[in-house]
Structure formats: C-alpha cells, structure tokens
VOLUMGU-326393 format. One record per residue (C-alpha): x, y, z. Coordinates in steps of 0.2 Angstrom, whole numbers, plus 2048, in hexadecimal, padded with zeros to 3 digits. Layout:
<pts>
east:north:up
X:Y:Z
...
</pts>
This chain:
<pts>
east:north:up
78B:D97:7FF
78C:D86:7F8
781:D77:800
78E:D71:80B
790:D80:814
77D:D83:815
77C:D75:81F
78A:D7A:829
780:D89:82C
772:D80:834
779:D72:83D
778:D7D:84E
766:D81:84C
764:D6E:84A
76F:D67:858
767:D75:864
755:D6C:85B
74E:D7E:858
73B:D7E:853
740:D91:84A
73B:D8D:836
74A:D90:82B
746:D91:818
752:D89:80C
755:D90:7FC
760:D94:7ED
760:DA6:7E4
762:DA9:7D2
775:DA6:7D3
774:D94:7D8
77A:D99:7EB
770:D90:7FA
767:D9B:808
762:D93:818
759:DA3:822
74E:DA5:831
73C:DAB:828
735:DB2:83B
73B:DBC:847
739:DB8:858
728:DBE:85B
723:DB2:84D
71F:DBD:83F
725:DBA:82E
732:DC3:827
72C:DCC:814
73A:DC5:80C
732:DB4:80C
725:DB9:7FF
731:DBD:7F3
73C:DAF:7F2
73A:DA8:7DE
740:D96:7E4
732:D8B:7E0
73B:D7C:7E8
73F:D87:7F8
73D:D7A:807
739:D80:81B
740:D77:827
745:D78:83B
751:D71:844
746:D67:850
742:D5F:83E
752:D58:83A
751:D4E:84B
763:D54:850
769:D46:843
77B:D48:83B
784:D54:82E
781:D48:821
770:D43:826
768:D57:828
774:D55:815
768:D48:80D
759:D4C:816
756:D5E:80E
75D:D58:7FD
750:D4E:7FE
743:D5B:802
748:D66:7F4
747:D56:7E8
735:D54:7F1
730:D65:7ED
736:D66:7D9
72D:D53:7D7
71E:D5D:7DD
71F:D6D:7D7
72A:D6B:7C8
723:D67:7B6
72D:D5A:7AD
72A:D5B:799
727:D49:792
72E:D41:7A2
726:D2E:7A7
71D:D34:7B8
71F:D22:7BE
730:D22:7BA
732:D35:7C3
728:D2E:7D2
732:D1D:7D4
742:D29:7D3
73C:D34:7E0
73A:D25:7ED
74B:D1E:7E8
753:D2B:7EB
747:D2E:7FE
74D:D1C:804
75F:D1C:7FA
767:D2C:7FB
777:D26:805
77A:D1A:7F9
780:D28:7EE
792:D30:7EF
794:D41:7F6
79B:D46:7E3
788:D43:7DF
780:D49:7EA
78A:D59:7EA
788:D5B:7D6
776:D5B:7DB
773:D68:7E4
77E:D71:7DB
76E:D70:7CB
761:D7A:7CB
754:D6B:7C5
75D:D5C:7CE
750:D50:7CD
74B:D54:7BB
75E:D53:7B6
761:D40:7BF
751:D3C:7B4
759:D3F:7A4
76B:D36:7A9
766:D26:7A6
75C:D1A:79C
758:D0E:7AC
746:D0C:7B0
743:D0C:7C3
730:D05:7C1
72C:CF8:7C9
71F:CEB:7C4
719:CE8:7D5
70A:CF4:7DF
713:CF4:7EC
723:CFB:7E9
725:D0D:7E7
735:D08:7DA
73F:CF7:7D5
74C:CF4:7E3
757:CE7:7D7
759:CF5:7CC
760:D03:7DA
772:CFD:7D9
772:D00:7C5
76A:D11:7C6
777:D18:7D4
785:D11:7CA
77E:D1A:7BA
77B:D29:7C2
78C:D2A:7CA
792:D26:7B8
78A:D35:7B1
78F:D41:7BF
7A1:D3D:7BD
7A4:D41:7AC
798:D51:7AE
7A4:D55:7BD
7B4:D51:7B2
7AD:D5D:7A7
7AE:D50:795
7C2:D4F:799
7C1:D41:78F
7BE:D4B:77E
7CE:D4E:775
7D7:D60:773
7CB:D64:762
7BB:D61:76B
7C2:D6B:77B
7C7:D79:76D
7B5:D7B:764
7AC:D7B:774
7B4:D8B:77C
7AF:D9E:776
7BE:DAD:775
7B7:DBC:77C
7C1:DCE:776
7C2:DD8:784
7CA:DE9:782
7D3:DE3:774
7DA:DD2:77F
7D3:DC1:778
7CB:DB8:787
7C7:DA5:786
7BC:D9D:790
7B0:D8C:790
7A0:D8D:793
79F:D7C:79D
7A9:D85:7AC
79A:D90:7AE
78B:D8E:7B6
77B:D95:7AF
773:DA1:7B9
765:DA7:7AC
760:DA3:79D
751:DA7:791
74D:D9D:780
747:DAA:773
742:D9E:763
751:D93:75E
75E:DA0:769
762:D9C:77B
76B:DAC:786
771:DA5:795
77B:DAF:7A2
788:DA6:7AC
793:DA6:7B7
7A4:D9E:7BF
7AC:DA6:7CE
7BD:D9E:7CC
7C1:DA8:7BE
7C8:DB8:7BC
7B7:DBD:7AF
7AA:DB5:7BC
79A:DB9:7B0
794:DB3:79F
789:DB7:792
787:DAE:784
779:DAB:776
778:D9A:770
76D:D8E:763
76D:D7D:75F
774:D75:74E
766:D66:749
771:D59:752
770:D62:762
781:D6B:763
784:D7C:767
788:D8A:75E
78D:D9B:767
78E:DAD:764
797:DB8:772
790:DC4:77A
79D:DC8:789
7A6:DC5:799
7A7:DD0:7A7
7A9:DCE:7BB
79C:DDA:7BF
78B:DD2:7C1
782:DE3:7BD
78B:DE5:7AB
789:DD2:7A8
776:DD3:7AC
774:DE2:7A0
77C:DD9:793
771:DCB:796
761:DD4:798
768:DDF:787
76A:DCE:77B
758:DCA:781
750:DDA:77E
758:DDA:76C
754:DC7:768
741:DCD:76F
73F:DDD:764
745:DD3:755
739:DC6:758
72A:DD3:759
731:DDA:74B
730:DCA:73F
720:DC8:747
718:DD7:744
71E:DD9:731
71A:DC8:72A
709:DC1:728
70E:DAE:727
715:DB2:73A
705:DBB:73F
6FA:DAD:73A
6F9:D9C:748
702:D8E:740
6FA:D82:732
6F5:D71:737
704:D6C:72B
711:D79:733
70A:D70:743
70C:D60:73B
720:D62:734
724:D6A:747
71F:D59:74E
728:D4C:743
738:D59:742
741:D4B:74B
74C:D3D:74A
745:D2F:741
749:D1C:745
745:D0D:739
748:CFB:73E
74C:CF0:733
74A:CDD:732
75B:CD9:732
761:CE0:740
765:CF1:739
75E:D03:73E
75C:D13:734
75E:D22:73D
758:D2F:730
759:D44:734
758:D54:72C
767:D61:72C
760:D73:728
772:D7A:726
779:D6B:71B
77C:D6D:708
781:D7E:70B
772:D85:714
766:D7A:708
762:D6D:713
766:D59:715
75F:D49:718
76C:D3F:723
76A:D2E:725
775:D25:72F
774:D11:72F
77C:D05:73F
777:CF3:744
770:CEC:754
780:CE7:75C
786:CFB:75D
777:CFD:763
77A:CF1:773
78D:CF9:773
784:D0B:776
779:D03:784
78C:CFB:78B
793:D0B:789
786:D1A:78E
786:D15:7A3
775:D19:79F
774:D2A:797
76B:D2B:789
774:D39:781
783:D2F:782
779:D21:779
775:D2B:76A
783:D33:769
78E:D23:767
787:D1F:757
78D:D2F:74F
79F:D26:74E
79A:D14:748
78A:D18:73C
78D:D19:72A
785:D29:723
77B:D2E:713
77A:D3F:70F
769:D44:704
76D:D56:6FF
75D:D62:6F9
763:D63:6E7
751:D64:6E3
752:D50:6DE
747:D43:6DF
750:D3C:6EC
750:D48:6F6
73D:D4A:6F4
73B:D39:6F8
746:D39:709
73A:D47:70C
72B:D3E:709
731:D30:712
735:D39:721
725:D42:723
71E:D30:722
718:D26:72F
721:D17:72B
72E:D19:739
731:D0F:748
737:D1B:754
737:D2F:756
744:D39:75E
753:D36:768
74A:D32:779
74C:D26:78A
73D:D1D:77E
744:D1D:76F
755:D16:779
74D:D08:782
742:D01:774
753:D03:767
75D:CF8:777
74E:CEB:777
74D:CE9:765
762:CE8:765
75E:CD9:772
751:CCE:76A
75A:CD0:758
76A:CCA:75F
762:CBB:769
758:CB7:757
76A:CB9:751
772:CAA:75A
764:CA0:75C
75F:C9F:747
771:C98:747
769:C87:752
766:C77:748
752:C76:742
74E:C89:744
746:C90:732
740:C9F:72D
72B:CA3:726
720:CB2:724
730:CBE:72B
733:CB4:73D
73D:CA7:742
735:C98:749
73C:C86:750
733:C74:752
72E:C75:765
725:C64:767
716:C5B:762
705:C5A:768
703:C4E:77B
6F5:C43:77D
6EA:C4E:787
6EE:C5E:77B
6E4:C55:76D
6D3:C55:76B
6CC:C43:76A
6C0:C47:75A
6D0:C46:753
6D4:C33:754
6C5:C30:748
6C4:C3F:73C
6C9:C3C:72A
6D3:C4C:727
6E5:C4F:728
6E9:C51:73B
6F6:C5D:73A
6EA:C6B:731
6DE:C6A:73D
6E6:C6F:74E
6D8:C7C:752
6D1:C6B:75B
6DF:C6B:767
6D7:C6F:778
6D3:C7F:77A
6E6:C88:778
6E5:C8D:767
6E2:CA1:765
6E6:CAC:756
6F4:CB9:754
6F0:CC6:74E
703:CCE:74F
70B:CBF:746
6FF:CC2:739
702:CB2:72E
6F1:CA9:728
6E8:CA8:718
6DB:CB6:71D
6D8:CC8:71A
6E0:CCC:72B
6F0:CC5:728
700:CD1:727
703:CDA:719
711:CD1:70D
70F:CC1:713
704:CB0:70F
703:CA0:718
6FC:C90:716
700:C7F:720
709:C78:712
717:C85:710
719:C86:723
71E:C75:724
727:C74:713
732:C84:71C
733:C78:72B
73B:C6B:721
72D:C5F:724
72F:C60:737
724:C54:741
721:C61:74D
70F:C69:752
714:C76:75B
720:C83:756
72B:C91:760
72D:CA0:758
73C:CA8:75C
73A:CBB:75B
72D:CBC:769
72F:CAA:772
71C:CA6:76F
717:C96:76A
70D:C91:758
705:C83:751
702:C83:73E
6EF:C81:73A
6E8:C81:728
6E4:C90:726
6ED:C99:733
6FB:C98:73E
6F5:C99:750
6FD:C9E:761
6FC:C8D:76C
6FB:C90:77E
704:C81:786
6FB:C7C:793
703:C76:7A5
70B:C64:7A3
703:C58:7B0
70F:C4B:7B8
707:C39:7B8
70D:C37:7CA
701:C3C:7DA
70B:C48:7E6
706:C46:7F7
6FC:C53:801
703:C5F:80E
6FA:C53:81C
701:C43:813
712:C4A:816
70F:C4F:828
707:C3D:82C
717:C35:823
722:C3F:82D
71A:C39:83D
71A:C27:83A
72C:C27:835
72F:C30:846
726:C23:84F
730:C14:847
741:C1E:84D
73B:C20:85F
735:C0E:85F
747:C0A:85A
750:C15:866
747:C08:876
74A:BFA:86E
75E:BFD:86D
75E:C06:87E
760:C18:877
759:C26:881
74B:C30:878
74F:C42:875
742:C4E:87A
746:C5B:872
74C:C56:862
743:C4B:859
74C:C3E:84F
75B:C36:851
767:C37:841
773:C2E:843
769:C20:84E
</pts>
C-alpha cells in the first residue's frame, strides 16, 4: 500500500488512543507496512526480527495524541526522516547542513505541499535525496538556532521546485531527448518500448562501472524491469536490456542471473591478471582521486571547466575543455531552483568547447600534465564546487560595475579606489616633526596598521608571486591621489600604501565631538519638562490628568 492509505489504516488504533505498538515499515518493493508486532498476551511476533528496514519506526496510537489525518501524516514522516538522520550514512554530506535539515523539516513540515510530501515517502532515502535538491545552505550562524529561519521559505520553495519536475517526469525535454532515454525490449518477437523513469527501482547492485537494477511499474501491462546500466564520463546513462516480464519470480531470476554473470566475470579478470591481483599503486590511487572535473578561475571573470572523455576520439580518449563567463554562471544559479545538477548541466548549452584528442601530441600531453596538476581552483561537480563558482560569479560582477566608477585604478592584480585621508587622531604626532616623507611612513598611524599576507604586494620575500610593489608606483597607479587610505575592491578591506609594503588599515570607530547625554540625564530632562507642563496647566485653570501625564496640546 502506498503511505496515504497506511495512515488510513491506523487512524482507528489512534482515534481509540491504543497503547498496542505498531511497526511502520516498507518492504523491498517500496510498499509501506503498518502491523501489530505483539499479540495480545504481549509477546513479540518473529517476524519483527526479520524486517530489513533500517529506518523502521514503532509507534502507538496513544503516541499520536488522537491528532488529525494529516498530523498522525507528518508526524511519522518525521520519524522515519529521524531514524535515516540517525542510522543512515550520507557519503560526503555537510553533517551541519544534514542536521539543520533535519530540524527544518521537525518544526516546518506543513509548510510543504502534499505533492512533496507524498514524493517523499514514496523514496526509499527521503532525507538524503532532499539533501542533494538544492544548493541552499540551512546553517545558521547563531548557537542557538538549530537552522537559519530567514532562509526556510527559499528552501521549501526550492524543494517544491525540484519535486515538480521529478513528478512531471522532465516533460520539458523535447521528443529526441524523450526518444534516447527509453529501451525497446523484444518479447516473443513483438518490440516493446518502455522508459525507465516510469519505474521504480526496487534493487539494485553496482558491480564496477555496471549498475543492475530491477524495477518495477504497476500501471503497465510489463510491471517488472531489469535492466543493466553504466555511466558515460559526463554522467549519462547508457543501457543494455535485459528483459521485461510481469511475473516478479522470472524478473528476479533474471535479475539475480545478470548479477551472477557480472560477478563471475569479475572473479575471472581477477584471478587471471596479475596487475588486478596486486592492491592499487599509490599513483593508480593518485589518478582515481583527481578523475574528476576540473575548474580554473580566471582573472577576468572567466571559468575553465576542463574533463576527460575515455570514449572520445574514437575510443582513444579526450580532453574537453569547456570555457563560460561569470555572468552564466549567475544565470545557472537564476535558473537551477536550487539543484545542483541543474546548475552544471546548464552550462553544457552556453560553454564554448575545446576538444584535445589523444593523437599522441604534445598537446594533448600537456592537457594531461596539466590536469594531473594541482593548479586548479575547484574539483568536481559538487554543492561546494556550486556555491564557491556562485560566489566567485558575484564578487567578479560587483568588481565589474564598480571599476567602471570615476577614480578606481588597478595594481598588483586588484582594484583599489581612494577611500580618504588620514584624521587628526589617526596620526601619530612624531609625525608633525620627523624629516621623512609622511606619506611613506604610515606604519606610525596609531596602532591600525597590520600586514596582509593575502594581498601579498610588498618589497619582501613574502610578497605574492608575479607581483612587485613600492610606494611610488602605487600612487603613480593612483594618479597622484591625495589619499592615505585606500579600498580595495575585490575583498572591501581597506589599505594604506607604506614604503615598503602596502598594509591592511583597520579604521578605527569615528568619535563625534558632541557629548550625548546619559540615560539619567535624559530621565531628569524629562521630569523637569513635566513639571513646567503641570505648572502651566494651574496657572491657566486646566485640570491635571492623573493618568496621563502630559498634555499635548496644552
């Protein structure tokens, strides 16, 4: 049965408030359980034990505190998310992210549509699959909040986003796309074509670089699939058939067959070559780890996303490097709803591509060389890699518009603009009698000046690679600006130009010349201006309000 009826199913056991536990499950096809698991001397029934659900939840009725259909709906989603935060194991996910999720969705879940919630418990890993829809970060900055409540309304409308195109089924794609994504079965001589995404998968089982899956759709005539699949280098699918059927017996012995054969052809390899008998070199450990997308900012405002195709050239192998700017990058973040495979994938129509064929060239060598470097920004196509692209997209287009303002120059790589000169009380007063050039020597300022280390632009041996500084230039750059301090515009921080140097300046608070009165001041002000109204009120025969204080309009 599906979830909605579940809860159907034990609505009476909660309206009566019964204190008999009832375990909540799903079985290997994706159907939900809700059965008694004692019987009425209070023994537990044998089945219990061997239920394979790790994210089975026990409930009573008496728990549900004869609340509502859609109450008893949310509060056991919620249980079963509880039990697969807990007992689940998330590869590379942000467990402060996972736990501010978690409590989102504890406090929130009415906030999303029954749509949602019904795709949910429809998944086998709902709270691991609402993890990967979207790239917005729930953390929140204070201790003690369990997640960002400014940001709840963005996720939920993300979510929703995600969910309905999973639920249109990618309706949006055109007729080709619809075409290259189905399988034609033969069956007694009769071509049968199916797609796989109006199936649900019931197993599956990764065997190297193939995946067997056995699914199922019980609208159609052909209710079980199996099919073996594996993964082009951009992530598409490939598949092989391996039949349709509606008996779940047959389907599961073809199923179990494909994985036998994948298995003994794996121990087979195994057994007869020696490079696959010995444990991996830390260089075949090495090339496993950087075979993955590649991503290199660059200055001005471009990105290199830079790949390798096994199956390109003809089965030779390719470098492919594709090349966009900042501003698709921001489109991709406009257009994903938060979904980071939406992101990627939306620069596969606007990138323009290089192709570096392994012709046994020096160029090709070189891409190689290059992409088992570690000169890269970013690696792999991750909520991470997303996020940091989207915040690099953000400060490049502000640099963007703001080189374009009167007075903004550019030295050592940044962008800087005259800020303002030094105050009185931001100078140290050995100044006013020392013989040297005051602009050089602003390390006497009081107590602001720090190095950075980042920026990197001095005369000595720290300073960043390909640059050079001195106090002449700078100014030179600045076109003689009288300014002392400077803003820089990539990172907002503020610089004064030293002589051998250019320091961070922390401005310190401005102090007003003008005393504000104290909190008793005021009170005592206050008073006497009520005593003079009152004193006014007699004298013109008005009667004094007890209650109100002051008069207005008197």
């Amino acid at each position: 049965m599906n979830y909605n009826a579940l809860i159907e199913k034990i609505m009476p056991e909660v309206d009566s408030g019964s204190e008999q536990p009832i375990m909540i499950y799903r079985d290997i096809h994706g159907d939900w359980h809700g059965d008694f698991t004692q019987n009425q001397y209070g023994d537990e029934f044998d089945w219990v034990e061997e239920i394979q659900d790790p994210f089975a939840v026990t409930i009573t009725g008496e728990d549900m505190s004869r609340g509502s259909f859609p109450y008893v709906y949310d509060r056991i989603l919620n249980e079963r998310l509880r039990a697969e935060y807990e007992n689940g194991f998330f590869q590379d996910a942000d467990p402060a992210q996972l736990n501010a999720i978690m409590n989102m969705f504890e406090e929130n879940m009415g906030e999303f549509s029954s749509e949602v919630t019904d795709y949910l418990t429809t998944l086998e890993r709902p709270l691991a699959a609402v993890y990967d829809m979207t790239l917005i970060s729930l953390k929140s900055s204070d201790p003690d909040l369990d997640y960002d409540h400014d940001k709840v309304g963005y996720f939920v409308d993300a979510i929703e986003a995600e969910v309905e195109e999973r639920l249109n089924n990618r309706k949006k794609r055109d007729i080709s796309d619809n075409q290259e994504n189905t399988i034609t079965f033969n069956d007694n001589g009769k071509e049968i074509t199916v797609n796989p995404d109006d199936y649900t998968i019931l197993q599956s089982q990764q065997i190297h670089h193939r995946l067997i899956t056995l699914s199922e759709n019980p609208k159609t005539e052909h209710r079980y699939m199996v099919c073996e699949y594996w993964e082009t280098p951009r992530g598409v699918n490939k598949h092989m058939e391996s039949g349709i059927t509606n008996d779940y017996l047959e389907a599961l012995e073809k199923y179990t067959g494909k994985v036998h054969y994948l298995v003994s052809c794996s121990i087979s390899e195994r057994d007869t070559s020696k490079r696959m008998a010995k444990p991996p070199t830390q260089q075949e450990l090495y090339e496993q780890a950087v075979a993955d997308d590649k991503f290199y900012l660059r200055d001005d405002g471009q990105i290199e996303q830079l790949y390798y195709n096994p199956d390109g050239y003809g089965g030779k192998g390719q470098y492919v490097s594709d090349n966009y700017s900042y501003q698709d990058i921001l489109d991709a973040a406009t257009q994903a709803d938060g979904s980071v495979k939406k992101f990627f994938e939306h620069f596969y129509g606007v990138s323009k591509q290089y192709l570096i064929d392994n012709d046994g060239g020096n160029e090709f060598k070189a891409e190689e060389s290059r992409f088992y470097g570690d000169k890269h920004d970013l690696m792999g196509c991750t909520e991470e890699t997303a996020s940091h692209l989207v915040e690099f997209a953000r400060a490049k287009e502000k640099v963007m518009e703001v080189i374009k303002e009167p007075g903004v120059f550019e030295y050592g790589g940044y962008h800087f603009k005259p800020y303002r000169q030094f105050r009185k009380n931001e100078v140290d007063k050995q100044l006013d009698t020392d013989s040297r050039p005051w602009k050089k020597d602003v390390q006497y300022a009081m107590r602001n000046m720090s190095t950075d280390f980042v920026l990197g632009l001095s005369t000595y041996e720290w300073k960043r690679a390909g640059t050079s500084y001195s106090h002449e230039s700078f100014y030179k750059a600045s076109g003689n600006n009288e300014a002392d301090i400077f803003k820089c515009i990539e990172n907002e921080l503020l610089y004064a130009p030293g002589e051998n140097e250019l320091f961070l300046y922390n401005e310190s608070p401005y102090k007003s010349k003008f005393k504000k009165a104290s909190l008793s001041e005021r009170i005592e002000s206050g008073k006497e201006k009520v005593r003079e109204t009152d004193k006014n009120k007699v004298q013109t025969g008005k009667q004094k309000s007890k209650n109100k204080g002051v008069d207005i309009d008197g």
